[in-house]
N, C-alpha and C positions, 0 to 999 in steps of 0.2 A: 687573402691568398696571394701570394708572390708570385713573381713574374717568372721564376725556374719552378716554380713549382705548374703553373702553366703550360710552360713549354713542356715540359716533361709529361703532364697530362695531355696535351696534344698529341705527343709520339706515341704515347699509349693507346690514345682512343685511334690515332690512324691506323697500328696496328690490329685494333679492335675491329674496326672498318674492313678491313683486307682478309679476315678471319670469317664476317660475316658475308661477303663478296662472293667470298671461296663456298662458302654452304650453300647461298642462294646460287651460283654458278652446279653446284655439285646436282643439287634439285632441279636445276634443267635441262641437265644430263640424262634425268632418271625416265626411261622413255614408257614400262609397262606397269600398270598400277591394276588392280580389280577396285571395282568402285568405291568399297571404304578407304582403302588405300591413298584413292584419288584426292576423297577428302580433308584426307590427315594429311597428306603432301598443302595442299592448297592452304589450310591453316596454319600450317607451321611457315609456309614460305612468308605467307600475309607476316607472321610474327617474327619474324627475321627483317620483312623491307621494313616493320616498322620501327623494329630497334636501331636498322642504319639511317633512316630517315633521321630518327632524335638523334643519332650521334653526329652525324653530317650538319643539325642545327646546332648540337653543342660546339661543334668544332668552329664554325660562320660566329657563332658568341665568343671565342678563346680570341679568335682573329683579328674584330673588335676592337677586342680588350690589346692587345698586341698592336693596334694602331695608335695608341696612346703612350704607345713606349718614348721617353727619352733616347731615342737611337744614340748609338753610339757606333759608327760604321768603322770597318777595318778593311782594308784593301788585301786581298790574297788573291794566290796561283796556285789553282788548281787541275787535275791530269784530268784530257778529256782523253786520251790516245797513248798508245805506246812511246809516241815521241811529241805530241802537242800537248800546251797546256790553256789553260783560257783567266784573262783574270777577273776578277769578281769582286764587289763591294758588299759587304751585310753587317747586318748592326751583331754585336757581340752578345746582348741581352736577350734578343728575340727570335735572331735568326732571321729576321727579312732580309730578301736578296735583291740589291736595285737590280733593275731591267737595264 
């Protein structure tokens, strides 16, 4: 697998991430349940923390793999504000951003 091909998996499973965030957030919103109810809430949420859980270890694997990258760093300026900008160093392959 390639290195865009990676990166582009990453943005997708983050997206994936924040899809299933939003469900388990929506589930604990949900404040009255009658007992079968309770349970089906309870199972589905177990099955939801445990899909973000794997995608969170998929992701920590892509990251990894992304430390191995031949960086290739580019210096940009980018808008924090209406009138401020900040500049910034990251590699062009990966996406890492120095600190």
């Amino acid at each position: 697998m390639d290195l865009d091909t990676l990166i582009e998996s990453r943005n997708q499973n983050k997206k994936i991430i924040q899809k299933l965030k939003d469900i388990l957030e929506t589930y604990e919103k949900i404040e009255r349940f009658d007992s079968l109810c309770i349970q089906e809430f309870i199972n589905s949420r177990k099955i939801y923390q445990q899909m973000l859980d794997e995608y969170i270890i998929y992701l920590d694997e892509i990251n990894k793999i992304e430390c191995s990258c031949c960086h290739r760093f580019i210096k940009d300026v980018i808008d924090i504000g209406p009138e401020s900008t900040m500049n910034i160093t990251y590699c062009e392959i990966c996406e890492y951003t120095k600190p």
